[in-house]
PALODO-531209 format. One record per residue (C-alpha): residue number from 1; residue in three letters; x, y, z. Coordinates in Angstrom, 1 decimal, padded with zeros to 4 digits, always signed. Example, Ala and Ser with C-alpha at 12.3 -4.5 7.8 and 13.67 -1.06 7.14 Angstrom:
<rs>
<nr->1 rest->ALA xx->+012.3 yy->-004.5 zz->+007.8>
<nr->2 rest->SER xx->+013.7 yy->-001.1 zz->+007.1>
</rs>
This chain:
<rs>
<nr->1 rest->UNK xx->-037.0 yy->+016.1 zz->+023.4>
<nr->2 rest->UNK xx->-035.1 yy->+012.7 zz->+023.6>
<nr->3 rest->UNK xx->-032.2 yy->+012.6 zz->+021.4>
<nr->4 rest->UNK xx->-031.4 yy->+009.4 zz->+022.6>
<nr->5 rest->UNK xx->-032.2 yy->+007.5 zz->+019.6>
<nr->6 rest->UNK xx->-030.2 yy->+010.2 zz->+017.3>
<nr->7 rest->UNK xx->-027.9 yy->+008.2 zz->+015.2>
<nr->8 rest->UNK xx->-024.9 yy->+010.2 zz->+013.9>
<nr->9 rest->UNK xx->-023.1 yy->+009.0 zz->+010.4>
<nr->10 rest->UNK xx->-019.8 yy->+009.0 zz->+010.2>
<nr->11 rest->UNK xx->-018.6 yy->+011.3 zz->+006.5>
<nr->12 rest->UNK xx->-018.4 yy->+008.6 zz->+003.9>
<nr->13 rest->UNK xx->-014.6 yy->+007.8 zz->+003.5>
<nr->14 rest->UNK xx->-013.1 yy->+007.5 zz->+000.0>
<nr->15 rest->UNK xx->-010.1 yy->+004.7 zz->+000.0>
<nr->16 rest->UNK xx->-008.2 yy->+004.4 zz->-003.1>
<nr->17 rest->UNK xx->-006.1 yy->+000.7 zz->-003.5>
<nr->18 rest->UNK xx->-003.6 yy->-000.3 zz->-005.8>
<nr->19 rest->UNK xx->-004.9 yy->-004.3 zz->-006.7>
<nr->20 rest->UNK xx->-002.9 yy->-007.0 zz->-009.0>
<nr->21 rest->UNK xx->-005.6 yy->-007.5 zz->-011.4>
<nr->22 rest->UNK xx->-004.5 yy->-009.3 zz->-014.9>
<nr->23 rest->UNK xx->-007.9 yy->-010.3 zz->-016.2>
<nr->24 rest->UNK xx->-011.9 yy->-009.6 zz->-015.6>
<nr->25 rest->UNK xx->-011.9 yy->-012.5 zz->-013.4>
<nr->26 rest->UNK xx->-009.8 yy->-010.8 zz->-011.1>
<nr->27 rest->UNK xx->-012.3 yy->-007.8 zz->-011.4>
<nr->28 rest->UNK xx->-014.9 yy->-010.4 zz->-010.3>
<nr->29 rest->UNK xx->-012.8 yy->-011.8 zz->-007.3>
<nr->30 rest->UNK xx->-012.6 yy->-008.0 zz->-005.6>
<nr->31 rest->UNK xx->-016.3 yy->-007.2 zz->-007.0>
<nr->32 rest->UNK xx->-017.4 yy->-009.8 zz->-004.8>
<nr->33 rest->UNK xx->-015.8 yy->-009.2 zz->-001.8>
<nr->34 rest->UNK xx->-016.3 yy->-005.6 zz->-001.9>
<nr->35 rest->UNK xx->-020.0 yy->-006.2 zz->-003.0>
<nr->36 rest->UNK xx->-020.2 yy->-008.1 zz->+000.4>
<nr->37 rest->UNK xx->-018.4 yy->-005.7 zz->+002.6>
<nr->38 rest->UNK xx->-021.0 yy->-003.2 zz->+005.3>
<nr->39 rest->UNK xx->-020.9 yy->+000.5 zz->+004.6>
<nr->40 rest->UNK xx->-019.2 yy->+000.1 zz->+001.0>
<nr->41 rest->UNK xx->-021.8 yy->+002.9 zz->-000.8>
<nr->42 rest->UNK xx->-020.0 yy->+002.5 zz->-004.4>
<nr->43 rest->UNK xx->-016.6 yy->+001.6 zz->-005.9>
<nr->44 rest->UNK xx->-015.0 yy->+001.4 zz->-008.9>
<nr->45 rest->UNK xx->-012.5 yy->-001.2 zz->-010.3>
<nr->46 rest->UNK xx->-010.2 yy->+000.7 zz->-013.0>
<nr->47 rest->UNK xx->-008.3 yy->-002.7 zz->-014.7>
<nr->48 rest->UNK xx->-005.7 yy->-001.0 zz->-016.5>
<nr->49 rest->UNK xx->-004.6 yy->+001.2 zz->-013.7>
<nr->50 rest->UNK xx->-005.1 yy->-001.4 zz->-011.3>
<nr->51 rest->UNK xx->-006.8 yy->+001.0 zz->-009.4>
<nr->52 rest->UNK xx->-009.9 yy->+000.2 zz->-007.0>
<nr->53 rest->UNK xx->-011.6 yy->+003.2 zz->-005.2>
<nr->54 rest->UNK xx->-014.0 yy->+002.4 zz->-002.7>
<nr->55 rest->UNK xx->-016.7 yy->+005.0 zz->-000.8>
<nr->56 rest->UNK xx->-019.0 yy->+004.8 zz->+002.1>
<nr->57 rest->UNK xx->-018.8 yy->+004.3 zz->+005.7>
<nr->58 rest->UNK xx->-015.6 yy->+001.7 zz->+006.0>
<nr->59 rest->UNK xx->-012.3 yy->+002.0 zz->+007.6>
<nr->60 rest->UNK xx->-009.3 yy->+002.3 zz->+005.2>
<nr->61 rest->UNK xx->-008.0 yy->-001.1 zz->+007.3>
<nr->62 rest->UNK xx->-011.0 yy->-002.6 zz->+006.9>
<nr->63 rest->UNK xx->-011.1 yy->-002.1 zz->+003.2>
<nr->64 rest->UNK xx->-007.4 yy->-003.0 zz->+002.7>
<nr->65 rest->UNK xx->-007.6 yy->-006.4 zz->+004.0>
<nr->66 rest->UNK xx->-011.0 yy->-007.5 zz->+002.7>
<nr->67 rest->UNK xx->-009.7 yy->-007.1 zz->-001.0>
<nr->68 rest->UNK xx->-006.4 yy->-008.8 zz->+000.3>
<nr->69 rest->UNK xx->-009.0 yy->-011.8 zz->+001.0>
<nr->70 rest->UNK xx->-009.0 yy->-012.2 zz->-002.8>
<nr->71 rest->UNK xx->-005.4 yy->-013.2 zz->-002.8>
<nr->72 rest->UNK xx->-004.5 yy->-010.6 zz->-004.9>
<nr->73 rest->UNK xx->-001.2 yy->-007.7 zz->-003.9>
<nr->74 rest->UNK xx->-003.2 yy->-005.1 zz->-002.4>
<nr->75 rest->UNK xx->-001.5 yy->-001.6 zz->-000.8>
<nr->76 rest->UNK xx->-002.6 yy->+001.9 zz->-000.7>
<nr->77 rest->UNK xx->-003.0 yy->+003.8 zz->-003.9>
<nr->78 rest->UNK xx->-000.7 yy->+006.9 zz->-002.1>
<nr->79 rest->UNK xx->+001.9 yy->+004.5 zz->-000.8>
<nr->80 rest->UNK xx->+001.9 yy->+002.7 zz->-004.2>
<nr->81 rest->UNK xx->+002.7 yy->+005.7 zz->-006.1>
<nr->82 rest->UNK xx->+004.7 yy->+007.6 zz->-003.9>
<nr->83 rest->UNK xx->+008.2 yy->+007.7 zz->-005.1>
<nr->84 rest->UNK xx->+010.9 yy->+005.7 zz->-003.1>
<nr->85 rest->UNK xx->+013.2 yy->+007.7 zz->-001.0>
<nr->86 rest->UNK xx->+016.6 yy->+008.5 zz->-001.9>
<nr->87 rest->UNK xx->+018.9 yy->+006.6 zz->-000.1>
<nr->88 rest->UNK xx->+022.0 yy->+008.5 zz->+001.3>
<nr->89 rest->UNK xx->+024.8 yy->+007.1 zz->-000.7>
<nr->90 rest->UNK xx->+027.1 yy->+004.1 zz->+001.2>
<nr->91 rest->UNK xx->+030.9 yy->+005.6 zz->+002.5>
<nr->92 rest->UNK xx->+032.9 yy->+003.2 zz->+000.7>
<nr->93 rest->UNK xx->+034.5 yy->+001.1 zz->+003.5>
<nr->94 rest->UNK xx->+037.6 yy->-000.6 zz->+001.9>
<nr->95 rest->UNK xx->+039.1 yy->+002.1 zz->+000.3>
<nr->96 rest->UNK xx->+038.8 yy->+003.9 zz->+004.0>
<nr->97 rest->UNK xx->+040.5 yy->+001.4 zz->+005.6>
<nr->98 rest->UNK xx->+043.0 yy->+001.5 zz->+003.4>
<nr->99 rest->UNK xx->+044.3 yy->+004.7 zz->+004.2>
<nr->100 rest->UNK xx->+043.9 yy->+004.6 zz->+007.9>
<nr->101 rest->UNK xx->+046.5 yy->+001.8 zz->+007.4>
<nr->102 rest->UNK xx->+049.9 yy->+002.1 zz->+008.1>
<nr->103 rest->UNK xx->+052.6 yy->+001.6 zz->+005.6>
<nr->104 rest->UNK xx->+054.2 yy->-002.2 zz->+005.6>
<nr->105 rest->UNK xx->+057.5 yy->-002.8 zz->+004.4>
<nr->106 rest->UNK xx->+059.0 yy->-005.9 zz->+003.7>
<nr->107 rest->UNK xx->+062.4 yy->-006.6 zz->+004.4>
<nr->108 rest->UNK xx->+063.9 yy->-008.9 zz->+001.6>
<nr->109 rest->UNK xx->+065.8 yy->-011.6 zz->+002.9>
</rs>
């Protein structure tokens, strides 16, 4: 037997994108591009979320920067709705400094 000529599939990848859309033509700018793009099997473009999902044999990458081509905000549906890290809260510098100051006195004259 010759498996020479097998060709193996890759699993179909599902890529979920958070798009600036205000309108349907919007809708029509990434239907376009995505319509155009090799290995898209189906997506759907969710307006009021501003959600796109994408599925078939693409790269996340890939996906990402052909809907960017519309030039519309695009970023990762995960990394759009992840919450933003709390930041450790700043030392407050000039009170510090203050007290690590030695005592002036002023001699009248």
């Amino acid at each position: 037997m010759n498996f020479d000529n097998i060709i193996t599939l890759s699993p179909l990848q599902t890529v979920e994108l958070k798009v600036a859309m205000s309108c349907q033509g919007c809708v029509g700018a990434v239907k376009r591009v995505l319509g155009k793009m090799e290995g898209v099997e189906t997506f759907d473009i969710d307006l009021e979320k501003q959600k796109v999902t994408v599925k078939g044999n693409v790269q996340p990458e890939a996906v990402l920067q052909t809907v960017s081509k519309t030039g519309k905000a695009t970023s990762y549906w995960e990394a759009a709705e992840a919450p933003a890290a709390p930041e450790a809260p700043a030392a407050p510098e000039a009170p510090a400094a203050a007290e690590s100051k030695p005592a002036e006195t002023v001699a009248a004259a």
